[in-house]
C-alpha positions as CSV (number, residue, x, y, z in Angstrom):
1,X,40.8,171.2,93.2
2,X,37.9,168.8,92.7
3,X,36.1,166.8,95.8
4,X,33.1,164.9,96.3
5,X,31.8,162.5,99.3
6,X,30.4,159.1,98.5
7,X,29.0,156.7,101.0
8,X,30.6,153.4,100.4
9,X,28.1,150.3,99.5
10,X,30.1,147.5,98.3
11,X,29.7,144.5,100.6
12,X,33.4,144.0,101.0
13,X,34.2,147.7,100.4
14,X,37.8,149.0,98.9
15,X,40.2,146.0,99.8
16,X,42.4,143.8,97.9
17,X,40.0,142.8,94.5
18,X,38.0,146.1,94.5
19,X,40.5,148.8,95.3
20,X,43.2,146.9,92.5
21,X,40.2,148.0,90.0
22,X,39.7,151.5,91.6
23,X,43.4,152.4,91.6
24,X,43.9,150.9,87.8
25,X,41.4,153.6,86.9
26,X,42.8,156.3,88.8
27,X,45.9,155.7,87.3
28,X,44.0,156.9,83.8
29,X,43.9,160.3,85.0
30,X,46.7,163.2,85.0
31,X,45.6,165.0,88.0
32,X,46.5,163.7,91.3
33,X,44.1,162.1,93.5
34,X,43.8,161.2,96.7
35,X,41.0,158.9,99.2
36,X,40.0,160.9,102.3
37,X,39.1,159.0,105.7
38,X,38.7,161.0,108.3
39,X,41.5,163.2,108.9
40,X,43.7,160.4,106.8
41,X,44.5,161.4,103.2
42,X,46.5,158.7,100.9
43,X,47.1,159.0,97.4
44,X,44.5,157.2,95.4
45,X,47.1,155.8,93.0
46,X,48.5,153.8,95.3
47,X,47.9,149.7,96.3
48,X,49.1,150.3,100.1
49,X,47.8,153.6,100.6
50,X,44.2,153.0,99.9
51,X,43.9,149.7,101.6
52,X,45.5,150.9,104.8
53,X,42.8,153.3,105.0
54,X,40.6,150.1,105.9
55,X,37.4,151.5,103.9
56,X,34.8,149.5,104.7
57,X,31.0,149.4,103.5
58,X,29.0,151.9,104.9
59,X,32.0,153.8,105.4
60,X,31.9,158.0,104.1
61,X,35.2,159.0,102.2
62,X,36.0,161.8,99.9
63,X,37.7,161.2,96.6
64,X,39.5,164.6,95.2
65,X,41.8,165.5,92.8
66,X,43.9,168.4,91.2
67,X,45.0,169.1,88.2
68,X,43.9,169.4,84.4
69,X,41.2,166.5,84.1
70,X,40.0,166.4,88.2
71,X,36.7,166.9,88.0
72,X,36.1,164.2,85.2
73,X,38.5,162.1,87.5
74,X,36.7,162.4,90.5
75,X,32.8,162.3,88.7
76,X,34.5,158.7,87.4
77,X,35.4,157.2,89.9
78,X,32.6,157.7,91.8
79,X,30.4,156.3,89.8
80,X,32.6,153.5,89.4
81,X,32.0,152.8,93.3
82,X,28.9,153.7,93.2
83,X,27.8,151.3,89.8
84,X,30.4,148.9,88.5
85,X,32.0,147.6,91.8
């Protein structure tokens, strides 16, 4: 298991336009991965489950994953949040 915090800076956060992006590349990966909030945990491949988190900017989550390719999941998709978004 692979895990990592990241403070979220996008204006608008991880809602409709910017979590359909995050989730398309999440779905690259073989491991599973999941979005932390607090003690909420939803599974990073899924639409519903990552915007009923409510992530907003400013906002600490944890992004982890398991399995064969985690840490090159989870290194990925934080700097997509942290750069492309």
């Amino acid at each position: 298991m692979f895990a990592k915090e990241i403070v979220i800076q996008n204006q608008v956060g991880l809602q409709a336009r910017t979590a359909t992006f995050f989730i398309q590349k999440a779905n690259d990966y073989k491991s599973s991965i999941w979005v932390e909030l607090g003690e909420r945990r939803m599974n990073a491949k899924s639409l519903l489950g990552v915007l009923s988190l409510g992530i907003q900017k400013g906002m600490t989550i944890t992004i982890g994953a398991e399995g064969s390719d985690e840490e090159k999941a989870v290194k990925d998709l934080i700097n997509m949040l942290e750069n492309e978004l």
